[in-house]
C-alpha positions in Angstrom: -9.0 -34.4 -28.5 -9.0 -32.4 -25.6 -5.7 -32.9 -24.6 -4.6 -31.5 -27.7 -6.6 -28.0 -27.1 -5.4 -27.8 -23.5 -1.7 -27.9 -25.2 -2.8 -25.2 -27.5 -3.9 -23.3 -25.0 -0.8 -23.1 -22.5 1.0 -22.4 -25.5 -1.2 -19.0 -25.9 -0.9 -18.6 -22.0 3.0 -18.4 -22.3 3.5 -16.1 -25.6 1.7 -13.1 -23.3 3.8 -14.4 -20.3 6.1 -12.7 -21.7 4.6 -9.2 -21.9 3.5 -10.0 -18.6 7.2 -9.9 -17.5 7.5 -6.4 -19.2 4.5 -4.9 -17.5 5.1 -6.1 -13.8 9.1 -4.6 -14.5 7.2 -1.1 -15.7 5.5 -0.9 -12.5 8.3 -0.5 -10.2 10.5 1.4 -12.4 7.7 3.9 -12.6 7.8 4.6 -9.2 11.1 5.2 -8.6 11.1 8.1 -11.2 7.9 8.9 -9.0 9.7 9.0 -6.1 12.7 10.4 -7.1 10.9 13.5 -8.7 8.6 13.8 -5.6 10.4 13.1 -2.8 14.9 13.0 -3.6 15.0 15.7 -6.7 13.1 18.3 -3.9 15.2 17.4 -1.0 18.3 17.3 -2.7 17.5 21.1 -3.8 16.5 21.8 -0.3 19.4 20.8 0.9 21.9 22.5 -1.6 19.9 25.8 -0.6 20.4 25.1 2.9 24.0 24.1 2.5 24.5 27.4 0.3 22.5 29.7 2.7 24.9 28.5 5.7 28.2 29.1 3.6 26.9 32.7 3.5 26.0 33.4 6.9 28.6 36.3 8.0 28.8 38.4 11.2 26.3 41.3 11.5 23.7 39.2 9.6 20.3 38.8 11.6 19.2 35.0 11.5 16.2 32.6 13.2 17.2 29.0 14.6 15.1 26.1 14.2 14.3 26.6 17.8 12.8 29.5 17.5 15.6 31.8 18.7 16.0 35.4 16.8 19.3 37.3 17.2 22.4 38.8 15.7 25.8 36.7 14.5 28.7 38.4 16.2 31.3 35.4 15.0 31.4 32.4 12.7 33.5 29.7 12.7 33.4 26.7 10.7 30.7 24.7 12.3 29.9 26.9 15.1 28.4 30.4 15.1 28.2 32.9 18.1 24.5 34.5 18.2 23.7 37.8 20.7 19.9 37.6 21.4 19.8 40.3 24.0 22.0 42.9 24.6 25.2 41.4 26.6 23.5 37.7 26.2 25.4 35.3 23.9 24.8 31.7 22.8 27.0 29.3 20.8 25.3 26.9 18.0 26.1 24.7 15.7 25.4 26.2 12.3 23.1 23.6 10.9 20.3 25.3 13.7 19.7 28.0 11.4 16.7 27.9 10.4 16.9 31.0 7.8 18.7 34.3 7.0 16.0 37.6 8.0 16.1 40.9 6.6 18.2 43.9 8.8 16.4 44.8 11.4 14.1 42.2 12.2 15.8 41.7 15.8 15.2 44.9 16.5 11.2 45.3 15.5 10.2 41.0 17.2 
């Protein structure tokens, strides 16, 4: 007799195997729409502002590198920007250094 309840219950066991299945496939896709809207979505938007920010970047504009570095454009090119930081003092960067875009008159005032 109790090989006939052993039967019954794998039988049980297998019928929520199946919702099993469902629930260990939940998990993961949860946290890629986790991780996408924590961690891609955000630097995706970073990026685009970054991207956008350096399309703007014109001569007479006042900007900070990512190493620190204040000064003046004097001439853009298409990867490559000229920056004065002292009067008579010139540097040549790539244009992905720029850090950000400060108001007029900041080199001046630092």
């Amino acid at each position: 007799m109790d090989f006939f309840i052993n039967s019954a219950h794998a039988q049980a066991a297998g019928a929520a195997g199946g919702q099993s299945i469902l629930s260990a496939l939940m998990l993961p896709v949860l946290l890629l729409v986790v991780f996408y809207f924590l961690l891609i979505r955000p630097q995706n938007k970073r990026a685009k502002e970054q991207k956008e920010m350096l399309s703007k970047v014109a001569a007479g504009d006042e900007v900070a590198t990512t190493g620190g570095i204040l000064g003046k454009v004097t001439e853009v090119g298409e990867q490559f920007l000229t920056l004065e930081i002292a009067s008579g003092v010139s540097i040549k960067l790539q244009k992905f250094q720029v850090a950000q875009v400060l108001p007029k008159g900041t080199v001046k005032n630092a």
